[in-house]
N, C-alpha and C positions, 0 to 999 in steps of 0.2 A: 595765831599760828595754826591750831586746831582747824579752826574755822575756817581757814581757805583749803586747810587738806582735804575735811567734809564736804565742799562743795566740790576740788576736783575729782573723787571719788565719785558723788553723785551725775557728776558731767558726762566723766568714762562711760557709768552705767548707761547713761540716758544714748550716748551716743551707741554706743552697742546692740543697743534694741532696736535703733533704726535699723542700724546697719542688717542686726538680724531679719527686720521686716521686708528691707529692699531687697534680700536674696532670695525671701518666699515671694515677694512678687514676680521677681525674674523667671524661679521656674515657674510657675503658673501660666504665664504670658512667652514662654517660652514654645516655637514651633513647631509639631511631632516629627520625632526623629524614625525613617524608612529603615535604616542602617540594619537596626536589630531585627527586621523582619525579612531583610533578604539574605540572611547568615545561613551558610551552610545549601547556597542552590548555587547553579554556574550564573556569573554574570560578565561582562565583558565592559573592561575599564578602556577607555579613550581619553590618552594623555594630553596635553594641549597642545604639545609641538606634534597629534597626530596618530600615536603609535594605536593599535590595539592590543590589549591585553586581556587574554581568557582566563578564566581563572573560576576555583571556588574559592567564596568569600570565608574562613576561619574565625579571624578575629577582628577587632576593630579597638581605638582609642580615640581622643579627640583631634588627635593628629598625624593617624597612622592607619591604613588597611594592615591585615595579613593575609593574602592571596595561595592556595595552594592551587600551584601551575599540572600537577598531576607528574609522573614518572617520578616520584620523591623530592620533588621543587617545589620550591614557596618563595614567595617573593612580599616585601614591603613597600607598599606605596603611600609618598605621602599624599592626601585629599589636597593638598596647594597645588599639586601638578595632574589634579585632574580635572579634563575639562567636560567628560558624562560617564553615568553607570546606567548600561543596560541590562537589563532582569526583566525575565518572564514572570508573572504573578499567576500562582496556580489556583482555579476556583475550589474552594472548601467541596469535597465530594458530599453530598445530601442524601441521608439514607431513602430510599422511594418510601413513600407512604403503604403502611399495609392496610390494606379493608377487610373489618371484619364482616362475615356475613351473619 
């Protein structure tokens, strides 16, 4: 009786650690997410049946924007009914090189 507790104990464990290993493979191999680099600039959502939507981007989840429309509106969109985000990418300013003489 011991002896089959012991091994489904060690079963559990053994299964856990895969399970743990296959979730560090997932993120690894998982593909760079834009989202959090275009937080807080205007971008404009195009929904699938069409509409556009201006907006600054707030917040995000895995299944939600938060959009402030500006004049004290915000709106929630969910990513299933969108069909593109457009965003401007602004180049990093470069300080100019100074020469010594």
């Amino acid at each position: 009786m011991g002896d089959n507790a012991e091994i489904d104990r060690n079963a559990d464990d053994h299964a856990a650690t895969i399970m743990d290993a296959s979730k560090a493979e997932k993120k690894a191999s998982s593909p760079p997410q834009f989202i959090p680099e275009i937080s807080s600039g205007p971008i404009m959502i195009r929904m699938k049946d069409g509409r556009p939507i201006k907006g600054v981007l707030e917040a995000q989840n895995l299944y939600q924007l938060l959009l402030d429309l500006g004049h004290g509106k915000k709106m929630i969109v969910f990513k299933g009914a969108i069909s593109s985000i457009e965003y401007e990418v602004k180049p990093k300013k470069e300080k100019p090189a100074v020469q010594k003489w």
